[in-house]
C-alpha positions as CSV (number, residue, x, y, z in Angstrom):
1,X,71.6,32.8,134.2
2,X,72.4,30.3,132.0
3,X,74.8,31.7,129.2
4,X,73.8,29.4,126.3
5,X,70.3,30.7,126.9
6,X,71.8,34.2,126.1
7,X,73.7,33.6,123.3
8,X,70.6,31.7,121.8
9,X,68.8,34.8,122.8
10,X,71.6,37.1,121.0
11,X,71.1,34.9,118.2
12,X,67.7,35.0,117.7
13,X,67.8,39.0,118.1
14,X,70.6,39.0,115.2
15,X,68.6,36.5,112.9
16,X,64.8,38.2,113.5
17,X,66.2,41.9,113.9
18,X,69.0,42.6,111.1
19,X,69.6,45.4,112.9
20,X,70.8,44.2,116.0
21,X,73.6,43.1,113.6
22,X,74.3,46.1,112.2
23,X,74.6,47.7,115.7
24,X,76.8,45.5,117.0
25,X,74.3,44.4,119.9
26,X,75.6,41.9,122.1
27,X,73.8,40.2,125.7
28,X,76.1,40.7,128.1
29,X,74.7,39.6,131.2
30,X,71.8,38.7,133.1
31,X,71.7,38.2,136.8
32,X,68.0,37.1,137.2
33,X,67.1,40.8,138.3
34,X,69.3,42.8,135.4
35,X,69.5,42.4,131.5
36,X,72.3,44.3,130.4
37,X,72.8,44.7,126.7
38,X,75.3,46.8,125.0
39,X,76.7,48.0,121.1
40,X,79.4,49.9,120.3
41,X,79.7,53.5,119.4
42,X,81.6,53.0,116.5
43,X,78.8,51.7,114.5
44,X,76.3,53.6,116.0
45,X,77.1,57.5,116.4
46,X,76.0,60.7,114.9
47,X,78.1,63.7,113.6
48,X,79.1,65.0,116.8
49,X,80.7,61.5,117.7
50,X,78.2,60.5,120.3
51,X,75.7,57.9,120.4
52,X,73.2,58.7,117.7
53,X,69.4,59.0,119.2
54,X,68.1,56.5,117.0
55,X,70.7,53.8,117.7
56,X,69.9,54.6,121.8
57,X,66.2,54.2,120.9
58,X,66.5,51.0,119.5
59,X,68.9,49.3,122.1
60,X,66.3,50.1,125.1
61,X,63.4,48.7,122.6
62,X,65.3,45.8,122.2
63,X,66.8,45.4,125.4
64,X,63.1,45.2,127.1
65,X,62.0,42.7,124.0
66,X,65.0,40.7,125.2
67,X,63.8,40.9,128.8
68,X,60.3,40.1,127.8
69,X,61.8,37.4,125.8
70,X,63.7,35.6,128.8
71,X,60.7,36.2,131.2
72,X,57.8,34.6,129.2
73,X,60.2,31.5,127.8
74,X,57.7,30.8,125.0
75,X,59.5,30.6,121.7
76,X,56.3,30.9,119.9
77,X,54.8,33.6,121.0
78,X,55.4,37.2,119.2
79,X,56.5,40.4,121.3
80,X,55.5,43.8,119.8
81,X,56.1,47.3,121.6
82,X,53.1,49.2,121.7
83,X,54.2,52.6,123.4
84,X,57.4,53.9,124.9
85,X,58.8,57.2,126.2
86,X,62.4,58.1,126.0
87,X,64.3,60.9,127.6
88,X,67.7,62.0,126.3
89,X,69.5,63.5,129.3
90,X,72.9,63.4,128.1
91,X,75.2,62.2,125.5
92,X,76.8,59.5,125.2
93,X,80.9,59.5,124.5
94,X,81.3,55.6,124.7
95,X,79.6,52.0,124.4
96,X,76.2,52.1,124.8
97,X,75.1,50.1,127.5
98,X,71.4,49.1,128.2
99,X,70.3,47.9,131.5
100,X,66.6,46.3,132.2
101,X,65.6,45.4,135.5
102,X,63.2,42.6,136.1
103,X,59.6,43.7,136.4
104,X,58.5,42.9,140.3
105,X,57.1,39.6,140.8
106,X,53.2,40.4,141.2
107,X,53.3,42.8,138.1
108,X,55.3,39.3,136.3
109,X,53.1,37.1,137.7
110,X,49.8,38.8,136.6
111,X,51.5,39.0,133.0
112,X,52.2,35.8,132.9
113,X,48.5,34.3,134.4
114,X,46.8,36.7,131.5
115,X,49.0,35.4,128.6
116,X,48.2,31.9,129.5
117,X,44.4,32.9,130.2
118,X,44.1,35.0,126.9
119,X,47.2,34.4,124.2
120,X,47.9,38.1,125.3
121,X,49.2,40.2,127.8
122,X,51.5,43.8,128.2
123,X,54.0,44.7,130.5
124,X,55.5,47.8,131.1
125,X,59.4,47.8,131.6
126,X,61.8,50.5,132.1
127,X,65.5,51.0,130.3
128,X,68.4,53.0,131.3
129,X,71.4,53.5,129.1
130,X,74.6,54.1,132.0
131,X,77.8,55.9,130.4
132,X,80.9,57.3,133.0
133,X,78.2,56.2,136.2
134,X,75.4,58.3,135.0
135,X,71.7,57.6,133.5
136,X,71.8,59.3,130.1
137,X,68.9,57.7,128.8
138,X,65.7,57.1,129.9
139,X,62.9,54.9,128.4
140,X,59.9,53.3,129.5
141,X,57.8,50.5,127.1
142,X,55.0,49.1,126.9
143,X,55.3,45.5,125.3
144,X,52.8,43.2,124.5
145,X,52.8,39.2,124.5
146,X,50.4,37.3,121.9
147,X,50.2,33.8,121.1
């Protein structure tokens, strides 16, 4: 993957999302089949000194916008989550570290044939946050596309 298309991606996240500031987030690599995104704890943890729920919540939102993002390649047209589920299955002690893997290519293609049919479309994707070699957080969003 290109880099300059992820840094211009990190960029746009930090100039559209204040937050993404704020937390630190940072594009760290994508393969073509995984986005990994990642913050670190410092600015984002709770009393106890782990990764604070909220901050967790918004990395995997943002790290399957930014897959979204690279997928559709259309700078004009506006992502939105519309649902999502998260599990918290343990805590994490370190940097966070979101990983996105590319949707499949029929579930991609179809998303992509609707958007251009309709000026809308959804996809599901799934996030995992990885600390120490284990899933400690699980999420699965629905985003939409519209033009």
């Amino acid at each position: 993957m290109n880099d300059d298309l992820l840094r211009d991606t990190e960029r746009f996240l930090h100039e559209q999302i204040p937050l993404t500031l704020a937390m630190g987030v940072k594009l760290e690599s994508y393969d073509g089949s995984q986005l990994v995104v990642t913050a670190p704890l410092e600015p984002n943890h709770n009393h106890l000194g782990t990764a604070f729920g909220g901050s967790l919540s918004a990395l995997t939102t943002l790290t399957g916008y930014a897959m979204l993002w690279l997928q559709l390649g259309d700078h004009h047209a506006h992502i939105v989550i519309r649902e999502s589920t998260l599990r918290y299955k343990r805590p994490v002690r370190g940097t966070l570290c979101a990983v996105c893997m590319r949707p499949d290519d029929a579930a991609l293609a179809a998303f992509k044939t609707t958007f251009q049919s309709t000026g809308k479309a959804h996809l599901k994707l799934q996030v995992q946050v990885i600390h120490a070699d284990q899933i400690c957080v699980m999420f699965e969003g629905d985003f939409v596309a519209l033009r």
